[in-house]
C-alpha positions in Angstrom: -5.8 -47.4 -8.6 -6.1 -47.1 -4.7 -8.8 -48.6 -2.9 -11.7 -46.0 -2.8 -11.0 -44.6 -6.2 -12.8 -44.1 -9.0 -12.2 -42.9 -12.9 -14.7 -41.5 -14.7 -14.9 -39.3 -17.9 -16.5 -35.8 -17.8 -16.4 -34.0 -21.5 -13.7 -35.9 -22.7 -11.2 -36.0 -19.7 -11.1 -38.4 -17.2 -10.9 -37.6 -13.1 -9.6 -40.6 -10.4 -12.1 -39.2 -7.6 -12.7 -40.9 -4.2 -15.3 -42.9 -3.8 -16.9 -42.7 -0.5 -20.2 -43.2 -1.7 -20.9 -46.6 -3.7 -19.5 -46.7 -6.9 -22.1 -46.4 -9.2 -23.7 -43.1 -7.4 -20.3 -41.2 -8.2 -20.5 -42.9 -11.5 -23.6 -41.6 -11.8 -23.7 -38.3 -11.5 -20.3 -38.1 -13.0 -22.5 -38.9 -15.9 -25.3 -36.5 -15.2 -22.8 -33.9 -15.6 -21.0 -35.3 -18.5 -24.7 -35.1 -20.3 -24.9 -31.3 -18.6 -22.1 -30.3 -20.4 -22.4 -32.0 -23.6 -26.4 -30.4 -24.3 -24.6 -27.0 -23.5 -21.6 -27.7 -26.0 -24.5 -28.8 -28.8 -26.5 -25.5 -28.1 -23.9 -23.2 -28.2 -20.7 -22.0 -30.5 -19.1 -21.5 -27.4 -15.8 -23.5 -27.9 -14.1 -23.3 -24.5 -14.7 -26.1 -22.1 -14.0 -23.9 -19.0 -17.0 -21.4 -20.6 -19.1 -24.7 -20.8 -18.0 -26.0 -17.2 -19.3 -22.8 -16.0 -22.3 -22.8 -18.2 -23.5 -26.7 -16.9 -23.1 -26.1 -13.6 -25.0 -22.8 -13.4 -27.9 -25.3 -15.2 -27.9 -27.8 -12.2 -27.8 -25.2 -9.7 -30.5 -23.8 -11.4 -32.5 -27.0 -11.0 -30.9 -27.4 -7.8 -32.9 -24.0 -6.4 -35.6 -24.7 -7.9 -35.9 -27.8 -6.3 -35.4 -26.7 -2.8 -38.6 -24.0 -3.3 -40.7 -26.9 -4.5 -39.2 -29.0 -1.2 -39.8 -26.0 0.6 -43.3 -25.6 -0.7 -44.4 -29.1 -0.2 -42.6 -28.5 3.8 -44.8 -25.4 4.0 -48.2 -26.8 2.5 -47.2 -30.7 5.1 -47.1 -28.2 7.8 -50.2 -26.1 7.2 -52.2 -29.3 7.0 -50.7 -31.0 9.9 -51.6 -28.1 11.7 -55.1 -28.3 10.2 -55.5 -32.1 11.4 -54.1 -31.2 15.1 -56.9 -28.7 15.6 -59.4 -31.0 14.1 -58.2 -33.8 16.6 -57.8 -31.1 19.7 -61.5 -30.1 18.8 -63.1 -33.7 18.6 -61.6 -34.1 22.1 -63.2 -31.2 23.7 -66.1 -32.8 22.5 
């Protein structure tokens, strides 16, 4: 295997990726999906692993979205009280 390479098994085939990232990230989330697709095979009689592909990654972009809006949320809520503390500060020094 070249230098930079990794092998990992997702549902029972395994993929030589490139590793720029360390080794055991790719490794990983390589596994994250692995489990993705593997709680969708066990909840459903679907039998075709493209179907189940599809299935897990519409799950983790799922959690992916909802992720952002609670980042975006917590963005929105750090602003509002930032804003909050500047005018408090602005105000004590008018004082």
């Amino acid at each position: 295997m070249a230098p930079g390479q990794i092998r990992v098994n997702i549902f029972g085939t395994e993929y030589t990726l490139r590793a720029e990232e360390n080794e055991s990230y790719i490794k990983e989330i390589a596994r994250y999906l692995d489990d993705k697709m593997r709680e969708v095979d066990k909840n459903s009689s679907i039998k075709s692993s493209s179907k189940i592909s599809v299935l897990a990654a519409l799950n983790v972009v799922d959690e992916l979205f909802q992720e952002r809006k609670y980042k975006d949320k917590l963005l929105h809520k750090l602003n509002e009280e930032t804003e909050k503390i500047n005018h408090s500060i602005v105000d004590f020094l008018k004082e």
